[in-house]
KEKE-3310 file (N, C-alpha, C; in steps of 0.2 Angstrom, whole numbers, plus 5000, padded with zeros to 4 digits):
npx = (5004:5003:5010:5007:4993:4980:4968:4950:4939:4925:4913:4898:4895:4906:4914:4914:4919:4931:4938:4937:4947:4958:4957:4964:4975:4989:4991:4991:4988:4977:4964:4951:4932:4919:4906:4897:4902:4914:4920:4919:4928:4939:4944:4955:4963:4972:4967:4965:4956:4941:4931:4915:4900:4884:4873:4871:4870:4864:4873:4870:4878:4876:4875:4887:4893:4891:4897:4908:4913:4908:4917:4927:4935:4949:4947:4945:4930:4919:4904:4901:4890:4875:4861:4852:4857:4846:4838:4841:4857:4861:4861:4871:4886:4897:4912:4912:4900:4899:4889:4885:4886:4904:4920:4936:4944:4937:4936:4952:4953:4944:4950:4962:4960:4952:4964:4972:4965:4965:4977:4978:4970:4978:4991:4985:4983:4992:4998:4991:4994:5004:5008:4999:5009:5021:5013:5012:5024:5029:5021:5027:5042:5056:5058:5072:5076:5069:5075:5087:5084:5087:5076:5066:5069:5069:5055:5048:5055:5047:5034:5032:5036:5025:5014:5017:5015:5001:4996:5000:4991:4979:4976:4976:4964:4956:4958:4951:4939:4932:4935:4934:4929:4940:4938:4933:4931:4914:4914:4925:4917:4908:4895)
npy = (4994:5010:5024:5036:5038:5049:5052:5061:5064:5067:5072:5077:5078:5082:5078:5064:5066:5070:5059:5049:5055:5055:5040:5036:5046:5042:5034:5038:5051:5063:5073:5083:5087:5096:5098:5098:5107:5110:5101:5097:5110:5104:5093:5085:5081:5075:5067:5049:5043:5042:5046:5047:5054:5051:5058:5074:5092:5104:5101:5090:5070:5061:5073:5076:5066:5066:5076:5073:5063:5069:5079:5070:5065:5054:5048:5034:5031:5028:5026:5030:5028:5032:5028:5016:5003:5002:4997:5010:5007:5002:5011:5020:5028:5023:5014:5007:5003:5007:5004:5013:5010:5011:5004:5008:4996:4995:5007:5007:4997:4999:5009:5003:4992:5000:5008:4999:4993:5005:5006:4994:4995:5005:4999:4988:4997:5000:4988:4985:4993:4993:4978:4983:4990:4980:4971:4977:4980:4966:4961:4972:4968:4959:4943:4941:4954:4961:4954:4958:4971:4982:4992:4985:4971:4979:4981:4971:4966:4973:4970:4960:4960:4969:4958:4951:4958:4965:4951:4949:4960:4956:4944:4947:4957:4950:4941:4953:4954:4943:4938:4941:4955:4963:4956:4967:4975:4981:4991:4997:5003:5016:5029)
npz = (5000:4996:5006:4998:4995:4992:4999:5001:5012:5013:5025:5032:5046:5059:5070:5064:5053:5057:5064:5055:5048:5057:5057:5047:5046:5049:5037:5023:5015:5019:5017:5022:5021:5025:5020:5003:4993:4998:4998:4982:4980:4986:4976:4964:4952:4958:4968:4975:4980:4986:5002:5004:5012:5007:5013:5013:5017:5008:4995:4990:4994:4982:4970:4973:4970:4955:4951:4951:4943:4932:4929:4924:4934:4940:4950:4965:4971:4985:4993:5011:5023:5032:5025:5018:5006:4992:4978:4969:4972:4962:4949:4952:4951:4961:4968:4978:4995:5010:5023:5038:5055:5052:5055:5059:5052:5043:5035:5032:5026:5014:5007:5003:4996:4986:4981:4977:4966:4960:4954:4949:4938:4931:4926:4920:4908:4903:4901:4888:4880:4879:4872:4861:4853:4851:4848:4834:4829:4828:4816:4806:4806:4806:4810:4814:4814:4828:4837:4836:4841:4855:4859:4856:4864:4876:4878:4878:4891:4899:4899:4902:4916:4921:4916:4927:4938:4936:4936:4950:4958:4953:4960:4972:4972:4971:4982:4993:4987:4989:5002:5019:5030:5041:5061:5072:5088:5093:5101:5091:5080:5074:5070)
capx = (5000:5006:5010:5007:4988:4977:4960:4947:4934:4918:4908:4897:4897:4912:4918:4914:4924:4939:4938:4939:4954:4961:4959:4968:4979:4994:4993:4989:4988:4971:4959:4945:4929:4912:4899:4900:4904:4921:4922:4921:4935:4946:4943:4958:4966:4979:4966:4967:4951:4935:4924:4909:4896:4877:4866:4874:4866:4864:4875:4872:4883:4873:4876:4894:4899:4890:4901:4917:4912:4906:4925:4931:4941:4949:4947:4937:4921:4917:4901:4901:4882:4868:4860:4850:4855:4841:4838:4842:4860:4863:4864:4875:4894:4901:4916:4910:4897:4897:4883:4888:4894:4911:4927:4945:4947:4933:4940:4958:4952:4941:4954:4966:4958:4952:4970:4974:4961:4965:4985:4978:4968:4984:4996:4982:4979:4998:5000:4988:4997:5015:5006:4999:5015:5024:5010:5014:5033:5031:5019:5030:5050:5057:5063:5080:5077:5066:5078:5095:5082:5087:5071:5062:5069:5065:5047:5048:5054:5043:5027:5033:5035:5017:5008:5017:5013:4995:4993:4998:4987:4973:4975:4975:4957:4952:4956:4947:4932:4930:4937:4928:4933:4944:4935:4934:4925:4908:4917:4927:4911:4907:4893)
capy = (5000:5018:5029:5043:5038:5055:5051:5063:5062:5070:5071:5085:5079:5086:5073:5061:5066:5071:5052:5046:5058:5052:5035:5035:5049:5039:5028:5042:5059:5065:5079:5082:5093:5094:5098:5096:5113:5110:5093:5101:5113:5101:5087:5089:5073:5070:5063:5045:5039:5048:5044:5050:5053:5050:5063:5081:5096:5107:5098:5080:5067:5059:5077:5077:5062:5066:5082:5074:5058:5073:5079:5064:5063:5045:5045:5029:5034:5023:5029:5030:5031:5030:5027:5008:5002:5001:4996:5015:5010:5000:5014:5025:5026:5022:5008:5003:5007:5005:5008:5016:5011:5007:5002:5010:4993:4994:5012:5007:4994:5001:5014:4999:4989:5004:5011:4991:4993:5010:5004:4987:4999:5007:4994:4982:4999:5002:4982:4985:4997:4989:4971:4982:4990:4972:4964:4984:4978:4960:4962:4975:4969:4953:4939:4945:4964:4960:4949:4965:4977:4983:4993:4978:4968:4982:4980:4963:4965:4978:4969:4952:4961:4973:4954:4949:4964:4964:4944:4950:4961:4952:4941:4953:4960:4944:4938:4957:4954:4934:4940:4944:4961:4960:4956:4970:4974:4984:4996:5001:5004:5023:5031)
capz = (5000:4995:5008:4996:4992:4994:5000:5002:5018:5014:5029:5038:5055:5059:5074:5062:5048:5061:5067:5048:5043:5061:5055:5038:5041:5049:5031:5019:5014:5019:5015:5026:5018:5028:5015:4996:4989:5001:4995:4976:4980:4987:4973:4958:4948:4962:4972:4972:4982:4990:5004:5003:5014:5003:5015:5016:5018:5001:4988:4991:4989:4974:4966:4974:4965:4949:4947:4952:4937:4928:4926:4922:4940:4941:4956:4963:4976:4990:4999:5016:5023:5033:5018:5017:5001:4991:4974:4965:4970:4956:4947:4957:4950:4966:4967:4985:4997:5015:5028:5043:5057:5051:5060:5056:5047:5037:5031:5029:5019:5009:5006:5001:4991:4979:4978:4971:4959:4952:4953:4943:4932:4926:4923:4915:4901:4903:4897:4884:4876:4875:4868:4854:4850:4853:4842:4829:4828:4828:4810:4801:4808:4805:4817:4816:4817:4834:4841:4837:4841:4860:4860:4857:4870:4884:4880:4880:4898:4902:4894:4907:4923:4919:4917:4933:4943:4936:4940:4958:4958:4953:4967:4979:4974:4971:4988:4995:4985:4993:5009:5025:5034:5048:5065:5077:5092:5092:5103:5087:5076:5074:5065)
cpx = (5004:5003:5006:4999:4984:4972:4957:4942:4929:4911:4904:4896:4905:4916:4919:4918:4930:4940:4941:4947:4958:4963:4965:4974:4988:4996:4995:4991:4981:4969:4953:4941:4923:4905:4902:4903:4912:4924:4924:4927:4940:4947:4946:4959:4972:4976:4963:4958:4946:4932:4921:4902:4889:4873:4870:4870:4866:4867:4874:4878:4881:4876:4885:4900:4896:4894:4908:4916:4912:4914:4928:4938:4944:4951:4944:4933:4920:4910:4900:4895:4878:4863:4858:4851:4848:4841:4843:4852:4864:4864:4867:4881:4898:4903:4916:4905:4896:4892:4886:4884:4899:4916:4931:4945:4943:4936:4945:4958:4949:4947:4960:4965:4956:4956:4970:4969:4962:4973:4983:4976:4974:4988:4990:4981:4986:5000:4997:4991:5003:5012:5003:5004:5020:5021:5010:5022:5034:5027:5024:5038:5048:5061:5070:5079:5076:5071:5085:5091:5084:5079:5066:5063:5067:5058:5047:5046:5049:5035:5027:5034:5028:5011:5014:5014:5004:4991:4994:4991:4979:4972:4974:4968:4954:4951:4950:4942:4929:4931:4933:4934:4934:4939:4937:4929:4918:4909:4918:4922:4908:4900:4894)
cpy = (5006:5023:5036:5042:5044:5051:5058:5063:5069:5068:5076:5083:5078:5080:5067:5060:5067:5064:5048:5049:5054:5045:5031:5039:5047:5035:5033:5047:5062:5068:5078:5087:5090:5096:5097:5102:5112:5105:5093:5104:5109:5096:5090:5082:5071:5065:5056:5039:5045:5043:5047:5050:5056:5057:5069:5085:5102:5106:5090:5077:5063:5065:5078:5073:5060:5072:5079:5068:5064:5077:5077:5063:5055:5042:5039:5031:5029:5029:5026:5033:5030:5028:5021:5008:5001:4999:5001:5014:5007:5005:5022:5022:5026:5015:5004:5007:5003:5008:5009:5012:5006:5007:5007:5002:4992:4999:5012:5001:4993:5005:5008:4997:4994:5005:5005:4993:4998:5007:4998:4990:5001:5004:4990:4987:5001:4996:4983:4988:4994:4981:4976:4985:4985:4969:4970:4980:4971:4959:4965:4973:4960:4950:4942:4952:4964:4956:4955:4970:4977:4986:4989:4972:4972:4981:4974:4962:4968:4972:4961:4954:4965:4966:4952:4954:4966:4957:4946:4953:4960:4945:4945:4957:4955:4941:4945:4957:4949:4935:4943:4950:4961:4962:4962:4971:4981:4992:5003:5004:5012:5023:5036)
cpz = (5000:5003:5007:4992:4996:4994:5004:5004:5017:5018:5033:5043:5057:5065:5070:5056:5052:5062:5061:5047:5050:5059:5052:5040:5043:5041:5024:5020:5013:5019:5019:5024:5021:5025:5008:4993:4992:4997:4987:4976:4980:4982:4966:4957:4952:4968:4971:4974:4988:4994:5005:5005:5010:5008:5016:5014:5012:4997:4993:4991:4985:4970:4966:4970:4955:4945:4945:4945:4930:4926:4926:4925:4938:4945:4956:4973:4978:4992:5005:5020:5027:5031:5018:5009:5000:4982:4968:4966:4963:4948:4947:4955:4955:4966:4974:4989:5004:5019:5035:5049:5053:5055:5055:5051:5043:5032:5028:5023:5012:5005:5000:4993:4983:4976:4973:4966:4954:4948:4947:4938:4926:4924:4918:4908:4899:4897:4890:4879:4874:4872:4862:4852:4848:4845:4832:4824:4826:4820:4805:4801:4806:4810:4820:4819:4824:4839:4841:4840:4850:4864:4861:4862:4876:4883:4879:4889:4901:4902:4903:4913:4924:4921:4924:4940:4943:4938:4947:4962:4961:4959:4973:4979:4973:4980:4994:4992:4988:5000:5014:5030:5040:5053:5071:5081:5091:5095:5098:5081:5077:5069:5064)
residu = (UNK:UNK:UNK:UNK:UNK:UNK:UNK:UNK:UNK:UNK:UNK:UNK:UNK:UNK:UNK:UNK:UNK:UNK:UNK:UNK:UNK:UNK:UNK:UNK:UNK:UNK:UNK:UNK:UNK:UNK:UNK:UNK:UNK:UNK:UNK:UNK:UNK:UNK:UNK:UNK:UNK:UNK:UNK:UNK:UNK:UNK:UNK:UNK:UNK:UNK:UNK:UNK:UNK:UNK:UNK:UNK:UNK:UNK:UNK:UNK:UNK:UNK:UNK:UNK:UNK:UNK:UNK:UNK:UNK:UNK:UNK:UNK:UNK:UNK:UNK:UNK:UNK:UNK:UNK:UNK:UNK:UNK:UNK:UNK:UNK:UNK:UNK:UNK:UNK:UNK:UNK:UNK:UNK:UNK:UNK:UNK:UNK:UNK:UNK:UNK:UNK:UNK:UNK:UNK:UNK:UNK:UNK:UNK:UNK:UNK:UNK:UNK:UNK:UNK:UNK:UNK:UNK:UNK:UNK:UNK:UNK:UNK:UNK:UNK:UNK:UNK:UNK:UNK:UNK:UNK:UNK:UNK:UNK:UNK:UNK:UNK:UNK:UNK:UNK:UNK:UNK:UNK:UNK:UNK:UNK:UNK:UNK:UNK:UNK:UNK:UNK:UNK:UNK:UNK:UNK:UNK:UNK:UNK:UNK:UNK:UNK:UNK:UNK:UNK:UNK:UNK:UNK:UNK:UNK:UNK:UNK:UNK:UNK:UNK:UNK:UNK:UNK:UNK:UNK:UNK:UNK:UNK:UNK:UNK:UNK:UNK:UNK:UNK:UNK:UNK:UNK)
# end
């Protein structure tokens, strides 16, 4: 897990969002904003993961995470909610959603788990690109050239640690999607 992941805590109870930034901000690099117009200001393309509380008080977070999608952040949006799932979330662009109360381990690994996913995100369209270049060079060059070419071998290597780094990956969100969230006591449970 990145140190240098920015997540952004959009929460208007104010204990509750300090509580959250508390939680994360030994791991992170945390932003805390208590209503949506704050949460707009502070939301640029360095931030890497949001959590977002669904009921605030004159911009929502339905509107808060339709602006931030609406500027084609790439970030990825957890909400964070008192909020009963219901049917309409299914079409809500958010990449996880928990109902409140949560633990610090729920947070930290929500938080985690998304970073992996955006991190998989980018190597899996990184590899994509070096296999069509690879599959570009291996059409128009011949055995021999591809085999002298220095260039052609760094992507080669490039292309073999990208699917190793992308297999890891995928094991690692595969075992957080199958996995059950660490046990903690009812203590640790905040809304």
């Amino acid at each position: 897990m990145s140190s240098g992941t920015a997540v952004l805590v959009v929460e208007d109870e104010v204990n509750l969002a300090d509580l959250y930034t508390s939680f994360l901000s030994d791991e992170h690099d945390v932003r805390t904003a208590y209503d949506g117009d704050e949460a707009l200001e502070m939301m640029g393309p360095e931030v890497d993961v949001v959590l977002l509380d669904r009921k605030l008080p004159d911009v929502s977070g339905d509107e808060v995470l339709a602006r931030i999608r609406g500027r084609n952040y790439d970030a990825y949006v957890a909400m964070v909610t008192a909020v009963d799932p219901d049917f309409d979330i299914v079409d809500v662009p958010v990449d996880d959603y928990l109902c409140k109360p949560v633990t610090k381990g729920d947070l930290l690994g929500t938080v985690e788990t998304l970073y992996t996913r955006h991190t998989y995100d980018d190597l899996q369209r990184e590899l994509s690109a070096k296999l069509v270049r690879r599959n570009v060079l291996a059409v128009e060059k011949t055995a021999a050239e591809l085999e002298a070419s220095e260039e052609f071998q760094r992507l080669e290597a490039r292309i073999a640690e990208l699917r190793d780094e992308v297999e890891h990956l995928s094991r690692s969100l595969d075992d957080a999607d199958t996995g059950t969230p660490p046990a903690e006591s009812a203590a640790e449970s905040v809304e």
